[in-house]
Backbone as ProteinMPNN parsed JSONL, in Angstrom:
{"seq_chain_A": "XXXXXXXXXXXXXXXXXXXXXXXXXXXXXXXXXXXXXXXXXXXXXXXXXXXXXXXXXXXXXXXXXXXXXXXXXXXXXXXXXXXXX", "coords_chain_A": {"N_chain_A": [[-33.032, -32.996, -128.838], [-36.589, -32.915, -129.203], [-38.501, -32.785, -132.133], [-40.957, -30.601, -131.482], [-40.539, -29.713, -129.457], [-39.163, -27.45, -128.854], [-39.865, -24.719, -129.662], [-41.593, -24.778, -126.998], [-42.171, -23.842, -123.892], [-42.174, -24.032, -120.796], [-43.731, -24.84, -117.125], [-44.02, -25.073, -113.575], [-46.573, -25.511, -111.293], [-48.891, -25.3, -108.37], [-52.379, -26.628, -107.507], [-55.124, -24.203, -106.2], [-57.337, -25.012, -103.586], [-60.735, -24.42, -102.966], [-60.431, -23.102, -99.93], [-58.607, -21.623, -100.487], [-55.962, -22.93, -99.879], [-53.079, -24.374, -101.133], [-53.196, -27.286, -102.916], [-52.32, -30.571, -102.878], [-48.93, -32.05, -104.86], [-46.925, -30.578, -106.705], [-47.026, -29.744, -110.038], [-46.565, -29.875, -113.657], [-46.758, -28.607, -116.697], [-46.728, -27.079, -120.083], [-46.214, -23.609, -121.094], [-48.508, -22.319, -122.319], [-50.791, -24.141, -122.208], [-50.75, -23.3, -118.935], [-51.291, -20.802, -119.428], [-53.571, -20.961, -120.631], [-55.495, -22.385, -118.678], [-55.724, -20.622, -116.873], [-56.897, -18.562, -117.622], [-59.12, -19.692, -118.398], [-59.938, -19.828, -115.099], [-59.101, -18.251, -113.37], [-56.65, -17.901, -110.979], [-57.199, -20.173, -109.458], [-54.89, -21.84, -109.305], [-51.531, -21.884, -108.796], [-48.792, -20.461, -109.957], [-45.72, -21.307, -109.587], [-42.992, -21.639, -110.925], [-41.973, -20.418, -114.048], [-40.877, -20.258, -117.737], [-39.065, -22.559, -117.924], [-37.097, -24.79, -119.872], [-37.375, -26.902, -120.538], [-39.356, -30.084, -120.935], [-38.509, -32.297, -119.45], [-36.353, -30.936, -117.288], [-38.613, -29.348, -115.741], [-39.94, -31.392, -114.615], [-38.223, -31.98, -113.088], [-37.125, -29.83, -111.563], [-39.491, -29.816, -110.32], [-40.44, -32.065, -108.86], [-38.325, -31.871, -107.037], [-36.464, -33.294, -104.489], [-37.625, -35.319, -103.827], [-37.705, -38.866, -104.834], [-35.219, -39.036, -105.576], [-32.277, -40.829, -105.458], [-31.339, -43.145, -102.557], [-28.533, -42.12, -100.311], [-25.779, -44.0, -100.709], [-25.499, -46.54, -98.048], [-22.102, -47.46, -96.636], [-20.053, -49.412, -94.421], [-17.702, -47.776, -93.792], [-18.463, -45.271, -94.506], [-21.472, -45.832, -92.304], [-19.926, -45.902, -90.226], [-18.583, -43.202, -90.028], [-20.672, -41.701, -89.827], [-21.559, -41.903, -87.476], [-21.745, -40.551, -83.893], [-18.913, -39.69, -81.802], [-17.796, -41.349, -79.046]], "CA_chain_A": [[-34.254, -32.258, -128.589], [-37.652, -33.21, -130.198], [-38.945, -31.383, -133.104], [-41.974, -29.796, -130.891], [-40.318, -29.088, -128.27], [-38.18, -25.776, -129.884], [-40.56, -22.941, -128.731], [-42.111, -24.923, -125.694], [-41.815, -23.02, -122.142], [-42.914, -25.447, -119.562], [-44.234, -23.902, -116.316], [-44.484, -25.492, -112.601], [-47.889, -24.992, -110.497], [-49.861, -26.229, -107.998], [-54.049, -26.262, -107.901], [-55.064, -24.425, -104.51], [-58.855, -25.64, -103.191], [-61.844, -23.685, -102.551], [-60.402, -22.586, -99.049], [-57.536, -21.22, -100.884], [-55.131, -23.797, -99.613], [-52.392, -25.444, -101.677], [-53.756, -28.772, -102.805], [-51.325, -31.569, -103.366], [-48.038, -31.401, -105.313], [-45.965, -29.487, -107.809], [-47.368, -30.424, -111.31], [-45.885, -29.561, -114.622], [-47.836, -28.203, -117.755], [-46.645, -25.849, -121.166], [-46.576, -22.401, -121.123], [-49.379, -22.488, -123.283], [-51.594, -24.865, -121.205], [-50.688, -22.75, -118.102], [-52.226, -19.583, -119.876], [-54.975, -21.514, -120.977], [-56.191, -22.582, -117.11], [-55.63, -19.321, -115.893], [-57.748, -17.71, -118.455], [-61.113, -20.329, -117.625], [-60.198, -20.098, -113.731], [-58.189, -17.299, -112.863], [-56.429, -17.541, -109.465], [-57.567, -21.519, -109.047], [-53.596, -22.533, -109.748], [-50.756, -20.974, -107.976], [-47.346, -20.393, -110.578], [-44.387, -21.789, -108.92], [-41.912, -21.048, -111.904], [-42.113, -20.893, -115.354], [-39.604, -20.219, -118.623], [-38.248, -23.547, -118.122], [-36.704, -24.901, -120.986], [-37.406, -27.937, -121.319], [-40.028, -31.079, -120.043], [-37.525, -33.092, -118.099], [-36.019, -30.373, -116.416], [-39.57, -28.446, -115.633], [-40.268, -32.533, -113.972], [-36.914, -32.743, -112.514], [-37.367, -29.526, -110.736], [-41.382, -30.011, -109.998], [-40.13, -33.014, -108.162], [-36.981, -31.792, -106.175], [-35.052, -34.103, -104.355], [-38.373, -36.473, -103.702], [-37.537, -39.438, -106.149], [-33.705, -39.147, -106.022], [-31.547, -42.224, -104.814], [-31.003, -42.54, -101.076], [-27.317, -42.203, -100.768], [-25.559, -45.963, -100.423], [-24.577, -46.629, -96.655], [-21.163, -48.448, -96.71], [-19.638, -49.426, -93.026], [-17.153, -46.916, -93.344], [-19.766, -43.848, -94.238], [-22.184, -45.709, -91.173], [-19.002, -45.468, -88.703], [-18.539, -41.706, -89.845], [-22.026, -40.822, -89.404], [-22.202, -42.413, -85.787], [-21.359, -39.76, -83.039], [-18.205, -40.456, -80.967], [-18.088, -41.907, -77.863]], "C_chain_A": [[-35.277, -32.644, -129.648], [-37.732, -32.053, -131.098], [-39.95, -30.241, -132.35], [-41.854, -29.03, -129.718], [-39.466, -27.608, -127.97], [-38.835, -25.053, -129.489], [-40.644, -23.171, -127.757], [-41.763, -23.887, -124.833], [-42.533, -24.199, -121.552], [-42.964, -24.189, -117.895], [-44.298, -24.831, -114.623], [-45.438, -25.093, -111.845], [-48.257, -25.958, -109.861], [-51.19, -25.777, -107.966], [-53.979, -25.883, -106.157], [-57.125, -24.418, -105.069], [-59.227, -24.062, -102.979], [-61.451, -22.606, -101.548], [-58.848, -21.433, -99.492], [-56.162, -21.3, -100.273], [-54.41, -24.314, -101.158], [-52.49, -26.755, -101.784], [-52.929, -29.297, -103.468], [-49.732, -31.086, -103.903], [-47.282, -30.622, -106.371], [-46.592, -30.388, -109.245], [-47.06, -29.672, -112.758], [-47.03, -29.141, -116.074], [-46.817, -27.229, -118.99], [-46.98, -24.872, -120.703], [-47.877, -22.142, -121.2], [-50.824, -23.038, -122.403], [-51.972, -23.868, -119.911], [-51.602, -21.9, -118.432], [-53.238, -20.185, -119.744], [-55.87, -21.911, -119.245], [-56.35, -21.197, -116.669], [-56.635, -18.241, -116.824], [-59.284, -18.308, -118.03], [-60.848, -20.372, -116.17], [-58.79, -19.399, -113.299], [-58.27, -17.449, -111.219], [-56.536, -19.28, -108.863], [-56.272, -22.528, -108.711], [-52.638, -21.525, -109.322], [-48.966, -21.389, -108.764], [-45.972, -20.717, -109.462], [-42.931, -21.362, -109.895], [-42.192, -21.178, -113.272], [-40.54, -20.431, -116.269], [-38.816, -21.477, -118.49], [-37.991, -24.356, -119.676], [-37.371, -26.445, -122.136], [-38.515, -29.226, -120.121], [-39.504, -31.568, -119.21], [-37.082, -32.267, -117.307], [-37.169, -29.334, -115.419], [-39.424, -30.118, -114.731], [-39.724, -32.553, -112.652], [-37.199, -31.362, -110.867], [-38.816, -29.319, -109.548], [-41.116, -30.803, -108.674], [-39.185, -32.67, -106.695], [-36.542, -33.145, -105.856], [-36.519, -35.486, -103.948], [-37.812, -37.452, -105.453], [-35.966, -39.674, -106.207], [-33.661, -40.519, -105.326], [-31.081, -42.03, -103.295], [-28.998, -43.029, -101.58], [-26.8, -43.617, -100.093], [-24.752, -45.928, -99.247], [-23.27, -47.63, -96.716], [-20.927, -48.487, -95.015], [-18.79, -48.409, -92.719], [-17.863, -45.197, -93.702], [-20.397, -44.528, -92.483], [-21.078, -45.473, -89.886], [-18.69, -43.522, -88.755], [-19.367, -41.032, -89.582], [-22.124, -40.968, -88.091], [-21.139, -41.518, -84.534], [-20.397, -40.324, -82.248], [-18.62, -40.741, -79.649], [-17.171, -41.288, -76.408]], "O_chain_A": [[-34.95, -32.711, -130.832], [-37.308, -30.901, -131.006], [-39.75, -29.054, -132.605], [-42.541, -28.173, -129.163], [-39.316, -26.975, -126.925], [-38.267, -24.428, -128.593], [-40.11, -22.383, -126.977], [-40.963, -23.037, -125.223], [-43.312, -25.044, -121.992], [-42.394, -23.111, -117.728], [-45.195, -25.626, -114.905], [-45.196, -23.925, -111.542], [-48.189, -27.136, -110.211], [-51.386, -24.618, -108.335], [-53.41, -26.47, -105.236], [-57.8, -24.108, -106.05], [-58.565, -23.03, -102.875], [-61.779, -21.44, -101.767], [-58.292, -20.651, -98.721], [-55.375, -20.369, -100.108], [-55.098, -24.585, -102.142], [-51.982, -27.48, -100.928], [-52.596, -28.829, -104.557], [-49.268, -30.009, -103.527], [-47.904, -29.56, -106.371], [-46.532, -31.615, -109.314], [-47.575, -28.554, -112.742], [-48.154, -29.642, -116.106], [-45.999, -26.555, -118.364], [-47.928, -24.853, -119.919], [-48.461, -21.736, -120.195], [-51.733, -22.282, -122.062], [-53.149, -23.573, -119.706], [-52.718, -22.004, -117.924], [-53.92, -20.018, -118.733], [-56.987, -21.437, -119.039], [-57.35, -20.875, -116.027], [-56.947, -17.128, -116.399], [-60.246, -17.71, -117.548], [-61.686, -21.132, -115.685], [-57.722, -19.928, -112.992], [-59.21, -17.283, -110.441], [-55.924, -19.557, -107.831], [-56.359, -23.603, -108.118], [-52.917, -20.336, -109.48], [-48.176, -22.235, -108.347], [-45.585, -19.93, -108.598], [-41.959, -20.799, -109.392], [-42.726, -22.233, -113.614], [-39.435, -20.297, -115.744], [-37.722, -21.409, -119.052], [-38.909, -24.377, -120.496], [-37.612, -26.799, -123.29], [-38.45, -29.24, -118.891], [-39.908, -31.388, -118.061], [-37.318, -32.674, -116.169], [-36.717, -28.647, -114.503], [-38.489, -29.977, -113.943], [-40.217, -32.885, -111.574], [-37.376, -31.658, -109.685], [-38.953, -28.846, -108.42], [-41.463, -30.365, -107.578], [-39.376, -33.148, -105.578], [-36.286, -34.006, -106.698], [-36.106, -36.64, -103.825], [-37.631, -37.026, -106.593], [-35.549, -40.563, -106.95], [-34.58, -41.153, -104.806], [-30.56, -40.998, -102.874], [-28.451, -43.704, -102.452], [-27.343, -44.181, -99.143], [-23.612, -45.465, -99.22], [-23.611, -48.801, -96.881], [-21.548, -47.678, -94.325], [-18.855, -47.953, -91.578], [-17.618, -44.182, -93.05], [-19.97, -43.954, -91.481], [-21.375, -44.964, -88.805], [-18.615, -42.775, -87.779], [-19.21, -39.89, -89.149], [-22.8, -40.144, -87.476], [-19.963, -41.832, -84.346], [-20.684, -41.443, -81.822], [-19.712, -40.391, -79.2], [-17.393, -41.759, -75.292]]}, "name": "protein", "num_of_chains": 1, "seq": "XXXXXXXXXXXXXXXXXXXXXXXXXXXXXXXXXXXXXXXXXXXXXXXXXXXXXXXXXXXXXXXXXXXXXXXXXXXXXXXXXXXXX"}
């Protein structure tokens, strides 16, 4: 663990638009930061989770499963996936 990173909180949010739509995706920020937006533009940013512990895992779940590895087709997985006959 870094030295700076010992108090952190990390926070997930997304920005919603004008029409008060959800614009784009999951984006990651500090506790700290978080406050700070929500204090000059209350309501503009929509909390998804916070208390996370740590940057990578605040990313990891920001992200979900977009980004993972597709799982590796072998012939005997593609014959188990393929419906009998």
């Amino acid at each position: 663990m870094r030295k700076y990173e010992r108090d952190e909180s990390w926070v997930i949010y997304q920005m919603i638009d004008r029409g008060g739509t959800v614009s784009g995706s999951n984006a990651v920020c500090e506790q700290a930061e978080w406050e700070e937006m929500e204090r000059k533009k209350p309501g503009a940013q929509s909390l998804v989770q916070c208390g996370i512990a740590t940057e990578g895992v605040a990313e990891r779940l920001a992200r979900g499963t977009s980004g993972d590895p597709k799982p590796k087709v072998t012939r005997k997985t593609a014959v188990s996936y393929s419906s009998p006959v």
